[in-house]
N, C-alpha and C positions, 0 to 999 in steps of 0.2 A: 550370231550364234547364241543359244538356248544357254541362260545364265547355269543352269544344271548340266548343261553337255561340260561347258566352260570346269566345271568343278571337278567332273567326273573323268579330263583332261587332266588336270593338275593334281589328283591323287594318281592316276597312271604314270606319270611324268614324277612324283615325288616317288614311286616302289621303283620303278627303271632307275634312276639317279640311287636311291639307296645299294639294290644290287648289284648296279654296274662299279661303287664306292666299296662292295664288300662288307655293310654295313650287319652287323650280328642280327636275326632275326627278331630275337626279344626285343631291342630297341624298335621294331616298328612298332610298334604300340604308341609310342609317342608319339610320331608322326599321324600314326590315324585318329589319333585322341586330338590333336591340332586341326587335320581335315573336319572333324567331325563338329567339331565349336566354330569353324568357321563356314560350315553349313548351316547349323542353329543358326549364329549370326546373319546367315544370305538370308533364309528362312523367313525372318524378323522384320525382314524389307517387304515380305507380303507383294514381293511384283518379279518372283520368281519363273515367270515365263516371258519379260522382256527380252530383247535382243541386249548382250552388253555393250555399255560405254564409259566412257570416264566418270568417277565419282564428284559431285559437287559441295562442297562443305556447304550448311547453310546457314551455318552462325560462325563468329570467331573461333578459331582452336581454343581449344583449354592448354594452358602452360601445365604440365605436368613436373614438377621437381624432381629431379631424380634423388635428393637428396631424403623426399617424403616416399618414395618409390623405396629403397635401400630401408628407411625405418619400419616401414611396414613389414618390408618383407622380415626384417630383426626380430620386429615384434611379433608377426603371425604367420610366418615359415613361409618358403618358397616352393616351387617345382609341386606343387599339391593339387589336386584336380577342381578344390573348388577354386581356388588364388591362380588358375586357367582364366577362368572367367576375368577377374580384374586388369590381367594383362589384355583380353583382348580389348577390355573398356577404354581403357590406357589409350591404348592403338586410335581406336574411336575417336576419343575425345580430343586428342591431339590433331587429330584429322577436321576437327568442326563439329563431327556426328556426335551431338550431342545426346539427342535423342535414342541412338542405335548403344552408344556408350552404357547410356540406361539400363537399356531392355537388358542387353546383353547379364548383365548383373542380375538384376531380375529373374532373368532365364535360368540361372545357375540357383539363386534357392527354388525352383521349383525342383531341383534336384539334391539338391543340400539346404532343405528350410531348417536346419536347426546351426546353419555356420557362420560361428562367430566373423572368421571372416568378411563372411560376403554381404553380413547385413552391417559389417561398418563399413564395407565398402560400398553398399549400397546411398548409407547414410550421405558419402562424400559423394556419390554420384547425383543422385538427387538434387542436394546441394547446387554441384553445378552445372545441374538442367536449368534449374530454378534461377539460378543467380542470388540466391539468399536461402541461410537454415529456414525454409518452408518445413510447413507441418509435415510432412512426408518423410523429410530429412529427419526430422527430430522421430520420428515414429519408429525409422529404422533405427536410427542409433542407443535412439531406447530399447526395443528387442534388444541392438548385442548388448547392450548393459545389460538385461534383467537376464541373457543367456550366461553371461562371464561379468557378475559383479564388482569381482577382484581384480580385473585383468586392464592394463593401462591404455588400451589399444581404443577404443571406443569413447571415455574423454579425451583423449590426445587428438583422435582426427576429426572429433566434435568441435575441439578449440581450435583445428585447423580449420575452419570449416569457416568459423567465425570470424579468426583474424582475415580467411581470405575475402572476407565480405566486409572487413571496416569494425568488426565489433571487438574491439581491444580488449574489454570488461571481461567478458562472457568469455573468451577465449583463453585470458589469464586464471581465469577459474576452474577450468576444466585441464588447463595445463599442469594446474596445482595436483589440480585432481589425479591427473595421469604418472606424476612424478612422485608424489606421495605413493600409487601402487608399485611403482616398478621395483623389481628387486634389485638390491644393491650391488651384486653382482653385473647386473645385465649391462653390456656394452652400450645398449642405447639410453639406458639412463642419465648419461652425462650430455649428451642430444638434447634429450627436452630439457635437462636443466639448462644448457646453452641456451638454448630457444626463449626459455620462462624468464632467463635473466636479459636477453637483450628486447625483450618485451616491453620488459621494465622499465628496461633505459629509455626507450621509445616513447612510452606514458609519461614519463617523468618528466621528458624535455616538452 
């Protein structure tokens, strides 16, 4: 079966289950906004007239933390149409699809090229296409820097980015960085101070 009939099945199949649930009209929108990134994403495979089959990872999953998952979301809000996109990278990258993780991101500033979000998300995507801060990675994360100079979100997952590649130095630096912006109010501010102190301890031994 036509990987488009397959789609075009499973949004039929998603309005029948909402109506037959009772579900309030206004709330589909979600749901087609979900159909619709996960057509972009088909899209991205560029072999959209294949017959389907099972998906094959073709590198290692990415370990996703949910712990850096939760600070994101603390620091750059949740349920938002461009922070759509990193969830399905997530999905992605968890999967192996390291590459599809990518684009997916990508795809979203060609629709929101000025959000902060998505270019540090892209920064961390990048990242771990690459398996090291490549110049690419740094290219994004500089955008959301020079887009939200002030804002802790863009050195913090720069200095994640770091640590998850071995470079203790450089990641302690931008955690400084990150924790010196955050307001002192903010919940996740005692997070990276967590983080920046067992860093420490880490170096030290």
């Amino acid at each position: 079966m036509s990987g488009w009939i397959s789609l075009a099945l499973i949004a039929l199949l998603a309005a029948f289950g909402l109506w037959c649930a009772g579900v309030a009209r206004p709330l589909w929108g979600f749901v087609a906004a979900a159909v619709l990134l996960g057509a972009s994403g088909y899209a991205l495979q560029q072999h959209a007239n294949l017959t389907g089959h099972s998906a094959v990872a073709g590198r290692e999953p990415v370990v996703i933390d949910p712990a850096s998952t939760a600070l994101r979301a603390a620091m750059l809000g949740q349920f938002t149409g461009d922070g759509a996109f990193l969830v399905a990278s997530d999905a992605l990258m968890r999967s192996g699809s390291r590459t599809s993780g990518t684009k997916v991101v990508l795809l979203g500033l060609n629709t929101y090229p000025r959000s902060l979000t998505l270019w540090t998300g892209a920064g961390t995507a990048l990242a771990q296409h690459d398996g090291e801060v490549s110049p690419a990675a740094r290219f994004a994360f500089d955008q959301a820097t020079r887009l939200a100079p002030e804002h802790p979100a863009p050195p913090y997952f720069r200095g994640l980015a770091y640590a998850e590649t071995g470079d203790f130095l450089k990641a302690r630096r931008y955690w400084a960085r990150a924790l010196a912006l955050s307001p002192r109010e903010a919940g996740y501010r005692r997070d990276i101070a967590e983080q920046l102190a067992t860093l420490d301890a880490m170096t030290a031994e």
